[in-house]
C-alpha positions in Angstrom: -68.9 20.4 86.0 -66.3 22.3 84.8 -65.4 19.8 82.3 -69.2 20.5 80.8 -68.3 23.9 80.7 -65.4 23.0 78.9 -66.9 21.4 76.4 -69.6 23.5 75.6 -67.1 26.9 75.4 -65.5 24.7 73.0 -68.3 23.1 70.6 -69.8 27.0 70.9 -66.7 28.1 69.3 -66.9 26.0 66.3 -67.9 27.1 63.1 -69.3 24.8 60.7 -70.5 25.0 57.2 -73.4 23.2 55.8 -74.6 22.1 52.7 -78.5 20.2 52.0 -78.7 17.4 49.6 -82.3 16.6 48.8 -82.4 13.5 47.5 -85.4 11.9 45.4 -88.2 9.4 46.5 -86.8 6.8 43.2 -83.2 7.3 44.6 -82.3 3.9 46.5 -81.5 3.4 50.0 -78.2 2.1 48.8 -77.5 4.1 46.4 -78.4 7.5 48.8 -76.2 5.5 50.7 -73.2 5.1 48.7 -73.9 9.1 47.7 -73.3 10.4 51.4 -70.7 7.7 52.1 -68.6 9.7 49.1 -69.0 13.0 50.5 -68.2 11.9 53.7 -65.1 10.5 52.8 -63.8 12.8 50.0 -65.6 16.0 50.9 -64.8 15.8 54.5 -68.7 16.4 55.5 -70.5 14.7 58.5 -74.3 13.8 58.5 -75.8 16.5 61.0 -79.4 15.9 60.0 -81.8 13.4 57.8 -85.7 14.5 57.6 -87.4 11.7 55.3 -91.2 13.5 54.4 -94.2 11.7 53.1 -93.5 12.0 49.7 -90.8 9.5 49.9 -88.2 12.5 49.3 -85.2 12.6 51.8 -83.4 15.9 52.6 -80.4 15.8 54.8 -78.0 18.0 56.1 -74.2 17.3 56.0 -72.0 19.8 57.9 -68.1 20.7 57.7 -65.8 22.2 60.1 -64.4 25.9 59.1 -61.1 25.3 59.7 -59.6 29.4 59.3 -55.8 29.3 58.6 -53.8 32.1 60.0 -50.8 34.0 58.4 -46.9 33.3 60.0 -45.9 35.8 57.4 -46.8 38.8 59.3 -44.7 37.6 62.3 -41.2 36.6 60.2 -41.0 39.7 58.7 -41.4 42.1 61.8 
């Protein structure tokens, strides 16, 4: 149990951006394909969510991690 716990604190604590890619009903299943497959790979973003409506139009969701950076400048100089 405390292992869930764990895991939860810690998947809480993330921050993620995301970004929604609406993509037309003429757009290919391959080519939408090959189009998330590219952001995955050079953007760094992860499918978080596809809803496909009656249209034919599919929007998803792709999500990043916020990856915050903090300063060692402040603590050499002091």
């Amino acid at each position: 149990m405390a292992v869930d716990q764990a895991r939860a604190a810690r998947t809480s604590a993330a921050q993620y951006e995301y970004r929604v890619v609406t993509i037309p009903r003429t757009t290919s299943r391959n080519d939408a394909r090959r189009m998330l497959t590219d952001e995955a790979e050079y953007g760094r973003w992860e499918l978080a969510r596809t809803r496909l409506y009656a249209g034919g139009e599919r929007r998803v969701w792709l999500r990043r991690k916020i990856i915050r950076v903090r300063s060692t400048l402040v603590e050499t100089l002091g």
